[in-house]
PATOR-808399 format. One record per residue (C-alpha): chain; x, y, z. Coordinates in pm, 1 decimal, m for minus. Layout:
N
+--------+----------+----------+----------+
! chaine !     east !    north !       up !
+--------+----------+----------+----------+
!      A !        X !        Y !        Z !
...
+--------+----------+----------+----------+
END
This chain:
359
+--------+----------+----------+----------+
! chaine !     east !    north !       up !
+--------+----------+----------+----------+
!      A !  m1172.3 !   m731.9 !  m1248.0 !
!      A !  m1451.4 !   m557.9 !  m1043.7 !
!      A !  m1675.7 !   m721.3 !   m788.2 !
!      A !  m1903.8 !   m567.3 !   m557.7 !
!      A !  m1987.3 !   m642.9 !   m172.6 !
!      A !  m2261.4 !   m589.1 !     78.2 !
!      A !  m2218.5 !   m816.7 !    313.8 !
!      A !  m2293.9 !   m711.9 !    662.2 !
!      A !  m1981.4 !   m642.8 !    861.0 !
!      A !  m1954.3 !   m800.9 !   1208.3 !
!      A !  m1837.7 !   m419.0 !   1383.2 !
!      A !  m1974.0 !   m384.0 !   1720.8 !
!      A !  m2023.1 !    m76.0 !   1698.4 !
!      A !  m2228.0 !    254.1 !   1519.9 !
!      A !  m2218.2 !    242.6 !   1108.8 !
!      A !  m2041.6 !    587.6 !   1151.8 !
!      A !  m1874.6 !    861.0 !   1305.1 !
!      A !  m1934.5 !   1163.4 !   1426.2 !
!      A !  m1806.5 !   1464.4 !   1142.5 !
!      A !  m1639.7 !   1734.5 !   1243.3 !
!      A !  m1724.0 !   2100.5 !   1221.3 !
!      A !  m1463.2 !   2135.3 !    964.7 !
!      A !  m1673.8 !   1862.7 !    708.8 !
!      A !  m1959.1 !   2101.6 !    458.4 !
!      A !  m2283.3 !   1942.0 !    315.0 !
!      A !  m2182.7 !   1714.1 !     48.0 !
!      A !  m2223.5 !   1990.9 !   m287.6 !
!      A !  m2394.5 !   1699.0 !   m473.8 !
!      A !  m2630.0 !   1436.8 !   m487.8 !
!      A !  m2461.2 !   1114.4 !   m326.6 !
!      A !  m2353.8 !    875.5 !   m553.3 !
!      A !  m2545.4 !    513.0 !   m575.8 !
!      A !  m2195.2 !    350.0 !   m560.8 !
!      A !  m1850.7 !    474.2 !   m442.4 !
!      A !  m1533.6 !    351.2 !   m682.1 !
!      A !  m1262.9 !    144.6 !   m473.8 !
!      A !   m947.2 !     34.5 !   m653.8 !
!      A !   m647.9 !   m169.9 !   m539.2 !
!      A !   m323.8 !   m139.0 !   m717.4 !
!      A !   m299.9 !   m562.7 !   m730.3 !
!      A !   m452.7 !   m822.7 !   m948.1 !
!      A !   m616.5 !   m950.7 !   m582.1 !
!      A !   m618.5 !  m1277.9 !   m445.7 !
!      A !   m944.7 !  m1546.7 !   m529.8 !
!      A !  m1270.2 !  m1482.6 !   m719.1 !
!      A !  m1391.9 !  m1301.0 !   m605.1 !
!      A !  m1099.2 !  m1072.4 !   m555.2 !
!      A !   m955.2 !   m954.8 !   m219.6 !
!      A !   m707.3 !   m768.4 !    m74.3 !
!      A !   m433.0 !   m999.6 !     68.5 !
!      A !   m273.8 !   m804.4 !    346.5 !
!      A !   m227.4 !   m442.5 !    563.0 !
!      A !   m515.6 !   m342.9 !    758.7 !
!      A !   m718.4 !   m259.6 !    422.8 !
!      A !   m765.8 !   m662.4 !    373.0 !
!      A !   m937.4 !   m689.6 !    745.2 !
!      A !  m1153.6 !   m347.4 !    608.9 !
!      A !  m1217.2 !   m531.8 !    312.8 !
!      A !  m1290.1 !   m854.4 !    424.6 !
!      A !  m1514.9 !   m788.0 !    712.8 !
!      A !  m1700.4 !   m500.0 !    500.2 !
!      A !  m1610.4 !   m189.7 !    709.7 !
!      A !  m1685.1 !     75.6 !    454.6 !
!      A !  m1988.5 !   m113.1 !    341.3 !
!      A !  m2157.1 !    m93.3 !    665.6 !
!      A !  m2055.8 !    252.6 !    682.7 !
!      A !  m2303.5 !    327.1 !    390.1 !
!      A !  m2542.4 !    120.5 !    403.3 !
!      A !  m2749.7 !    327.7 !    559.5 !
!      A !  m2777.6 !    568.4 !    241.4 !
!      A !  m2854.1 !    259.3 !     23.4 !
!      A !  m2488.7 !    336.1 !   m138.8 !
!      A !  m2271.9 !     34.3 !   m249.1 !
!      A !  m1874.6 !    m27.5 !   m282.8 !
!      A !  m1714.6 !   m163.6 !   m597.9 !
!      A !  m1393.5 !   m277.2 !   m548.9 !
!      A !  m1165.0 !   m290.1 !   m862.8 !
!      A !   m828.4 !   m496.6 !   m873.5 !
!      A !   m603.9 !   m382.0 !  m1121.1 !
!      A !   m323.2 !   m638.7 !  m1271.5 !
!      A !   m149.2 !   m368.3 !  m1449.3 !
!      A !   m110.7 !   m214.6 !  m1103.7 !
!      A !    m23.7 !    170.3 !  m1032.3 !
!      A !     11.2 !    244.9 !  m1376.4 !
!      A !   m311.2 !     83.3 !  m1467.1 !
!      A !   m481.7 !    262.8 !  m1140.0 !
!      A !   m376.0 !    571.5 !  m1290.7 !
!      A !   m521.3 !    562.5 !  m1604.5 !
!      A !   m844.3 !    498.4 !  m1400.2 !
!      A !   m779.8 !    819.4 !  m1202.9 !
!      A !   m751.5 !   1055.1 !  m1477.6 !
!      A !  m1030.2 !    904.2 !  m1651.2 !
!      A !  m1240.0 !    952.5 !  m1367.7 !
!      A !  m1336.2 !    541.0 !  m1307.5 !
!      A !  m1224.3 !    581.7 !   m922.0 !
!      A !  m1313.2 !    788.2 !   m588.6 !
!      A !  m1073.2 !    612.7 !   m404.3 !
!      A !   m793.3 !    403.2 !   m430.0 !
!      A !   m469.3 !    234.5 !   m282.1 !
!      A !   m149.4 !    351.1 !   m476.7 !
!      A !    241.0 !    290.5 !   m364.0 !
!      A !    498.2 !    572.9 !   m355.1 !
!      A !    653.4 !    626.8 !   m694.3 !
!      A !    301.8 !    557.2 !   m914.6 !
!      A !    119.3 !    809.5 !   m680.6 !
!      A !    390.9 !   1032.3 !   m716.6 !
!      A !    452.9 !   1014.9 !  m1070.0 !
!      A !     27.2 !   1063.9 !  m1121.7 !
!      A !     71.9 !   1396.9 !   m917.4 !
!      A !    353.6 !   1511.9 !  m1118.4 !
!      A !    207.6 !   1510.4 !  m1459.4 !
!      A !   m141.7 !   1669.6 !  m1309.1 !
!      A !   m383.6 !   1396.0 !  m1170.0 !
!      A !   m567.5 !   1545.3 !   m898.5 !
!      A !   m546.0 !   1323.0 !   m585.9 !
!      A !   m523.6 !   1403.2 !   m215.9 !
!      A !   m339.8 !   1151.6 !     13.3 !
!      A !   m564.2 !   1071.2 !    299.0 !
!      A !   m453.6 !    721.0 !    481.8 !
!      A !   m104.8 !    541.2 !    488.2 !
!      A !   m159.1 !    198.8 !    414.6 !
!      A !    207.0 !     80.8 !    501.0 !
!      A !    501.7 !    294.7 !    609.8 !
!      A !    778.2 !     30.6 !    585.0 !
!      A !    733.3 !   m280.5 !    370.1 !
!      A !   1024.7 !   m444.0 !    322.9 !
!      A !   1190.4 !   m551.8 !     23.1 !
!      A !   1339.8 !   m886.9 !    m77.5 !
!      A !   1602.8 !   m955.5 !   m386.2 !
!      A !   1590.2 !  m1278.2 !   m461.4 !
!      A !   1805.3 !  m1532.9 !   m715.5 !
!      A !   1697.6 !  m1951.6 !   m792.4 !
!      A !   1842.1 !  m2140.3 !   m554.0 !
!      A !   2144.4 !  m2294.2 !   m727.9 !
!      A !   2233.6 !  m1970.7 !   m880.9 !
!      A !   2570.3 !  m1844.9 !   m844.3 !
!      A !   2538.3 !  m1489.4 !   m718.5 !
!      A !   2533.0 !  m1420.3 !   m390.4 !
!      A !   2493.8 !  m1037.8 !   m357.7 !
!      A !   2280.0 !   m725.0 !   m554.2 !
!      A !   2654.9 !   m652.7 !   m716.2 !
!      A !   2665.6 !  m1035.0 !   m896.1 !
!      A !   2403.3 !   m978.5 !  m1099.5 !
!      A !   2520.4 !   m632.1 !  m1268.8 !
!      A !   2455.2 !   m716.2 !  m1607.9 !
!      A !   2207.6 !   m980.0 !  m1548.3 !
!      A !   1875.3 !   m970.8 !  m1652.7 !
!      A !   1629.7 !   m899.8 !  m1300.9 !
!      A !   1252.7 !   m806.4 !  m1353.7 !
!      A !   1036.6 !   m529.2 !  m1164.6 !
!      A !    721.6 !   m353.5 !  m1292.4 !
!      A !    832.2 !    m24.6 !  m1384.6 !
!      A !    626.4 !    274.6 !  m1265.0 !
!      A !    539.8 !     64.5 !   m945.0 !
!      A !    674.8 !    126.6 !   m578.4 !
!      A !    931.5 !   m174.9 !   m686.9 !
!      A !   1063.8 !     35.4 !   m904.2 !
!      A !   1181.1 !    307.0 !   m699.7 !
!      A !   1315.9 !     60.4 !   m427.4 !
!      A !   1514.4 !   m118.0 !   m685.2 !
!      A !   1649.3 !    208.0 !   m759.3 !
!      A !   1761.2 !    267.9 !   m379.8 !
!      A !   1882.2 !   m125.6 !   m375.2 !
!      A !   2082.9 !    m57.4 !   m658.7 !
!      A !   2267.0 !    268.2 !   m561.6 !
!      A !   2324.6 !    141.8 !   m242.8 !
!      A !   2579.3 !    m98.8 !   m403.1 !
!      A !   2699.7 !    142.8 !   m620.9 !
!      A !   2486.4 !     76.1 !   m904.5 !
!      A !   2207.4 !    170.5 !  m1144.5 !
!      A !   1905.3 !    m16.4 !  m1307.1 !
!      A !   2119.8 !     94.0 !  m1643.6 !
!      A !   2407.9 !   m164.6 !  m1522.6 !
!      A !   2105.0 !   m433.5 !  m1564.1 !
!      A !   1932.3 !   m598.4 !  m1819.2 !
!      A !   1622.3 !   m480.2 !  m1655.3 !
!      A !   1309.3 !   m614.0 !  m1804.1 !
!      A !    926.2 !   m487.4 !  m1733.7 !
!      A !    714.7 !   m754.6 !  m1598.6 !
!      A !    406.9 !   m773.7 !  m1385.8 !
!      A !    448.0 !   m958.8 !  m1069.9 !
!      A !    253.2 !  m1296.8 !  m1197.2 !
!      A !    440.3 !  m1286.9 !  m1506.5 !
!      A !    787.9 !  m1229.0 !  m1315.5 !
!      A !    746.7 !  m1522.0 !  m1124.1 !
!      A !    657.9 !  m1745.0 !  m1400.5 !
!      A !    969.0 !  m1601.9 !  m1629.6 !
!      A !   1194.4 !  m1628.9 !  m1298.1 !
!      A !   1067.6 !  m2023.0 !  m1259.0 !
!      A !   1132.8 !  m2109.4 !  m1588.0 !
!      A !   1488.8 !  m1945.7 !  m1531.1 !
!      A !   1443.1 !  m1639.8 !  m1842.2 !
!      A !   1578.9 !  m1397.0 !  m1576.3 !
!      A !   1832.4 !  m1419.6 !  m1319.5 !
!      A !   1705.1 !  m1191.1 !  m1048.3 !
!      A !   1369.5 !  m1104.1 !   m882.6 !
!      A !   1260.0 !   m854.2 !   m661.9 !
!      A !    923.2 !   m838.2 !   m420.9 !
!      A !    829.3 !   m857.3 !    m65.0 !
!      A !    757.3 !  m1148.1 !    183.0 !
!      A !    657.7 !  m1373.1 !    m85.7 !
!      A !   1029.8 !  m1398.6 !   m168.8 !
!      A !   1066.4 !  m1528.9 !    174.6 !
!      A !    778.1 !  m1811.1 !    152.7 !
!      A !    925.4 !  m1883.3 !   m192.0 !
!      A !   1271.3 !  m1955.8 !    m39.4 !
!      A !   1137.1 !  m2195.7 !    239.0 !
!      A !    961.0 !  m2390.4 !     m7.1 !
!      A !   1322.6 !  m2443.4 !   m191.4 !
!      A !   1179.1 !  m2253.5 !   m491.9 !
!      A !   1433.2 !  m1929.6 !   m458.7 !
!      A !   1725.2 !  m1765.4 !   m274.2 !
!      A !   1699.2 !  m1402.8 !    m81.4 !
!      A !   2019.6 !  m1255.5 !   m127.0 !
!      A !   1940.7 !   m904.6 !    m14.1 !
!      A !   1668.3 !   m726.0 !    182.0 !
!      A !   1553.9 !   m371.6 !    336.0 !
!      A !   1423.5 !   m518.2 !    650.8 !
!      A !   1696.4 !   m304.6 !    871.4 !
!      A !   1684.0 !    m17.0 !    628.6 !
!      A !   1410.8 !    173.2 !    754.8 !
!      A !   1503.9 !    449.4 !    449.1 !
!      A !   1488.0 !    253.6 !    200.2 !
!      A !   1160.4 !     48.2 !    239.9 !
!      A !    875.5 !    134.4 !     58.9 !
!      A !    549.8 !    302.9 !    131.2 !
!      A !    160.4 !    287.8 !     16.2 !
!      A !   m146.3 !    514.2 !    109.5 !
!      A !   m496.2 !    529.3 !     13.2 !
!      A !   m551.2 !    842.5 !   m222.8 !
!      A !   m918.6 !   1058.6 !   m286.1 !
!      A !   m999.6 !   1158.7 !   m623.1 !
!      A !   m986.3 !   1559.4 !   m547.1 !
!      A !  m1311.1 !   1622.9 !   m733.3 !
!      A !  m1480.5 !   1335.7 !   m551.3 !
!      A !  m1372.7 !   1460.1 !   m186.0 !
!      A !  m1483.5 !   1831.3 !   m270.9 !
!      A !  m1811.3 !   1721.3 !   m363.8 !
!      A !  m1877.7 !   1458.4 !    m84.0 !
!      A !  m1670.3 !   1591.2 !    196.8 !
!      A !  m1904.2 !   1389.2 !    406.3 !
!      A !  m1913.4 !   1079.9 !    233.3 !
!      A !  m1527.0 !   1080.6 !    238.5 !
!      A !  m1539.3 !   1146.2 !    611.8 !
!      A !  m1775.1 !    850.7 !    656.0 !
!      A !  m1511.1 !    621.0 !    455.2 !
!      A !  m1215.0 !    728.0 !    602.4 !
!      A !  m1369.8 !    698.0 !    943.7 !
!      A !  m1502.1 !    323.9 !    857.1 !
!      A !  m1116.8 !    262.7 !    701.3 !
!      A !   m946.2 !    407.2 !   1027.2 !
!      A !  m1196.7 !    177.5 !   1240.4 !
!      A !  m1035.8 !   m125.5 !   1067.6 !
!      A !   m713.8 !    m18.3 !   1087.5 !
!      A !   m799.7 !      7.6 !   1484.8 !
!      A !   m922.2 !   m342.3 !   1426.1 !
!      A !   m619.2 !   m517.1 !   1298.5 !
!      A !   m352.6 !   m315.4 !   1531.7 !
!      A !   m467.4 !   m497.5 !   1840.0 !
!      A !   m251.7 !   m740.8 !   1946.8 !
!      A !   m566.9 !   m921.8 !   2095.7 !
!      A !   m672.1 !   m988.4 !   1752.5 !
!      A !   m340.2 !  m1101.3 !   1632.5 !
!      A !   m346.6 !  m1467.0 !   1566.6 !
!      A !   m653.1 !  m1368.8 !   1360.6 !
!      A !   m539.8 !  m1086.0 !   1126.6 !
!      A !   m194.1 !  m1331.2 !   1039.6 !
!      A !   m453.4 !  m1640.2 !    961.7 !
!      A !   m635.1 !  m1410.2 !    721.0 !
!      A !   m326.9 !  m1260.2 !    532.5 !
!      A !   m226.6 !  m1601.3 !    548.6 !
!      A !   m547.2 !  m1765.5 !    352.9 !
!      A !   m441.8 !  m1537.5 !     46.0 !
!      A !   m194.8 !  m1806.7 !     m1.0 !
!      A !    109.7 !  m1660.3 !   m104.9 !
!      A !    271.5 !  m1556.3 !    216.9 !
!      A !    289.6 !  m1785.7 !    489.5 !
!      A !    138.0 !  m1760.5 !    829.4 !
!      A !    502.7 !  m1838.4 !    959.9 !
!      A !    621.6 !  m1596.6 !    696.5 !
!      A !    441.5 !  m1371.4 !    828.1 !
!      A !    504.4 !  m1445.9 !   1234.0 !
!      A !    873.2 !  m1428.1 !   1147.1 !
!      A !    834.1 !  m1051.7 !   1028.5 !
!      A !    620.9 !   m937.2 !   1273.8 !
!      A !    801.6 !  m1109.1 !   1547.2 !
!      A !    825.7 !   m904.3 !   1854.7 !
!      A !    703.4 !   m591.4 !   1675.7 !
!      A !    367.2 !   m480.2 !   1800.9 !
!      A !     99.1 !   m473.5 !   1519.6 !
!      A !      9.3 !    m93.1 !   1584.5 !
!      A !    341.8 !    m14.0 !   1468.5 !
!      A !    308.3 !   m130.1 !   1167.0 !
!      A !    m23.9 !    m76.7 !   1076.2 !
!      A !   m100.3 !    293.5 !   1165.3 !
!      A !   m322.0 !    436.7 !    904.2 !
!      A !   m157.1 !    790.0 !   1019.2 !
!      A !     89.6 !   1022.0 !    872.6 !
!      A !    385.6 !   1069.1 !   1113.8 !
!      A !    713.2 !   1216.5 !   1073.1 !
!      A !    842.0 !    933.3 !    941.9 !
!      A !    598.6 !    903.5 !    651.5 !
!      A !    585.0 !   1272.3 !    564.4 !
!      A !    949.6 !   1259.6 !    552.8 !
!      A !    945.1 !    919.6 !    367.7 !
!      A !    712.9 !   1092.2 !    110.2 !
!      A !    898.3 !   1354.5 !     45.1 !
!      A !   1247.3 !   1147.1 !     29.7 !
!      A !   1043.6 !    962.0 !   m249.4 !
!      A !    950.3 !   1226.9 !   m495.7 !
!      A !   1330.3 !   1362.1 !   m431.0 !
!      A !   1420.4 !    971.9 !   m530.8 !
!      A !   1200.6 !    958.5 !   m787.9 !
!      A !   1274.7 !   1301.5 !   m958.9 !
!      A !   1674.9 !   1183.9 !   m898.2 !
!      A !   1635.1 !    867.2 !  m1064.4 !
!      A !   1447.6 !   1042.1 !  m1355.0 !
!      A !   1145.3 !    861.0 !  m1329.3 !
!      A !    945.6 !   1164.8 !  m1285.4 !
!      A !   1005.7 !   1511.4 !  m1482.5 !
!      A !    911.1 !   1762.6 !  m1205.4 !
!      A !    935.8 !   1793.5 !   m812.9 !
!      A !    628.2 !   1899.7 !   m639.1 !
!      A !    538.6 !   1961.9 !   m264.8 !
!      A !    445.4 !   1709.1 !    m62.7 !
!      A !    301.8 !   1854.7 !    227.0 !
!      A !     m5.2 !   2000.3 !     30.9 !
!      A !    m68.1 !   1718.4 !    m93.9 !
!      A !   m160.4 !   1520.8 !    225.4 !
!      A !   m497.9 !   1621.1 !    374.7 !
!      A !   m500.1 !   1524.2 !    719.4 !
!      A !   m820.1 !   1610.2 !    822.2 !
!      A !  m1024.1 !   1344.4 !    769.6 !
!      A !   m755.2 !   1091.3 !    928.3 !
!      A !   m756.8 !   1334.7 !   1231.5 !
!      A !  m1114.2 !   1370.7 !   1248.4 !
!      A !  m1167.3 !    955.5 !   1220.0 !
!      A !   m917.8 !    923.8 !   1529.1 !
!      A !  m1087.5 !   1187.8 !   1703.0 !
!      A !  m1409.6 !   1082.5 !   1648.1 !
!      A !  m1282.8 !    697.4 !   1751.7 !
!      A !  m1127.1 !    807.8 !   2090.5 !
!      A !   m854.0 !    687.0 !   1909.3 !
!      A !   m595.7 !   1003.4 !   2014.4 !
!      A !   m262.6 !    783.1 !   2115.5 !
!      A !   m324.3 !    489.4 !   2022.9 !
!      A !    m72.8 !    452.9 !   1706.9 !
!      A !    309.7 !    525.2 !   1788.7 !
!      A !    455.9 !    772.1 !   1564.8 !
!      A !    847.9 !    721.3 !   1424.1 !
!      A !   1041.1 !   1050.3 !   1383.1 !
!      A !   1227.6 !   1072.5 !    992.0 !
!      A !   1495.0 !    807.8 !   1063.4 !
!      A !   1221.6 !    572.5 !   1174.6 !
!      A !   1324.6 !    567.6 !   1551.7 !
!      A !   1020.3 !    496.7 !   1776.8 !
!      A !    894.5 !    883.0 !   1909.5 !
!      A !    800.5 !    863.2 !   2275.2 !
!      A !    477.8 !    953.5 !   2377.8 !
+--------+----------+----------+----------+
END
């Protein structure tokens, strides 16, 4: 589903950044509309993001303001089929930019789709394995030769695959079968599979009496999973410029919803989607500052996390080749947006086990 907004944004503050010396004239005319897609069906009708700092850019137009000025709209696309779905769009050329977890942005890059990593839209979301709540198993190991759902070629995927060899498994000792997350929950409701896997909806699910968590990631730092927001490479080499100005607009959100000030308000709005819980989401974030787990920045724990991931991925055979990571991240429009932002500092960075760097 596609919808479009314009809606002025309530920012404060100048439409856009300043560009750095590094950014070149845009090599081609500007285009009336720039391409957004989200690797989720979306939440309401219209469609909307339903959490991370990309649902505050979304909702409270960021990027549109950012353009405005140049007459040039945003269409955001939701995709139900998800990162497997998104890229079809992206070698088709439907997108300029889009969000994408690990594994589906990986396996795009390894069979030649042309992308450049340029925000991290989560470093560490936890995962949740979940069974109904009279069920019988009470670990990852009592279901082996149950039948547990995941969409394949998604970041679940490849964190099922972690889940399972940390208990000595594989997703070959399951009956694994290949649903989308709306069509998982209904098959896992009317009990035609035994197991579940997905995120902090698992949790919400559970207080409402409707399932039973019987594993999670949340003190695995290594084994969480990770999203960014990826550039169609012909699209940032024509509009280096334009890219800045959205990156710069995306980064100002992601300042937005990291401030603790503005808390209570960024938990009420994830909360409105309606599947995760305001207390859901309290409980998770409990004690944890916001800017910790909402920098749109790639630190040594995400580079490494990244690379871990296409090792993973290639390990697990769900991609054919290996490919290097670190030229595929372009930092310099992130760097130039925090720059620009007087925004040096502000974001913690987490060395490669995760552990909090000091500053």
């Amino acid at each position: 589903m596609t919808t479009s907004f314009s809606r002025r944004a309530m920012l404060g503050a100048g439409a856009a950044a300043s560009l750095g010396p590094w950014i070149l004239p845009s090599r081609a005319a500007a285009p009336a509309v720039v391409r957004f897609g989200v690797s989720t069906a979306g939440i309401g009708d219209p469609p909307r993001v339903a959490g991370g700092w990309l649902s505050v850019a979304q909702n409270k137009g960021y990027v549109e303001e950012a353009l405005k000025q140049d007459n040039i709209r945003v269409e955001w696309t939701f995709f139900k089929g998800q990162g497997p779905a998104v890229n079809e769009a992206l070698s088709n050329d439907q997108l300029d930019f889009t969000t994408l977890g690990d594994l589906p942005s990986i396996i795009g890059r390894s069979v030649g789709i042309k992308t450049r990593l340029v925000l991290v839209t989560n470093a560490r979301s936890s995962a949740y394995v979940a069974v109904r709540p009279g069920a019988a198993e009470r670990s990852v190991k009592d279901l082996r030769g149950k039948r547990v759902a995941f969409h394949k070629g998604t970041a679940t995927q490849l964190v099922a695959n972690r889940i399972f060899e940390q208990n000595g498994l594989t997703e070959r000792d399951f009956k694994v079968i290949n649903l989308e997350p709306a069509s998982t929950l209904a098959a896992f409701a009317s009990g035609d599979i035994d197991g579940i896997f997905g995120s902090l909806n698992l949790v919400t699910m559970q207080d409402k009496g409707l399932a039973r968590v019987i594993y999670d990631t949340r003190d695995n730092a290594k084994a969480t999973s990770g999203g960014h927001i990826l550039v169609r490479e012909a699209f940032g080499d024509a509009h280096p410029a334009l890219t800045q100005r959205v990156v710069t607009a995306l980064v100002r959100a992601a300042h937005w919803a990291s401030l603790d000030t503005n808390r209570a308000e960024v938990i009420r709005l994830w909360a409105s989607a309606g599947s995760i819980s305001a207390a859901t989401y309290e409980a998770e974030y409990r004690g944890i500052p916001l800017a910790h787990r909402l920098s749109p920045r790639f630190d040594p724990f995400v580079v490494a996390s990244d690379r871990q991931a296409v090792e993973d991925a290639y390990r697990y055979k769900l991609i054919r080749r290996k490919f290097d990571v670190d030229s595929w991240i372009d930092r310099r429009y992130a760097d130039q947006a925090v720059k620009s932002l007087g925004l040096e500092g502000f974001w913690p960075s987490f060395d490669p086990a995760g552990n909090l760097l000091k500053a």
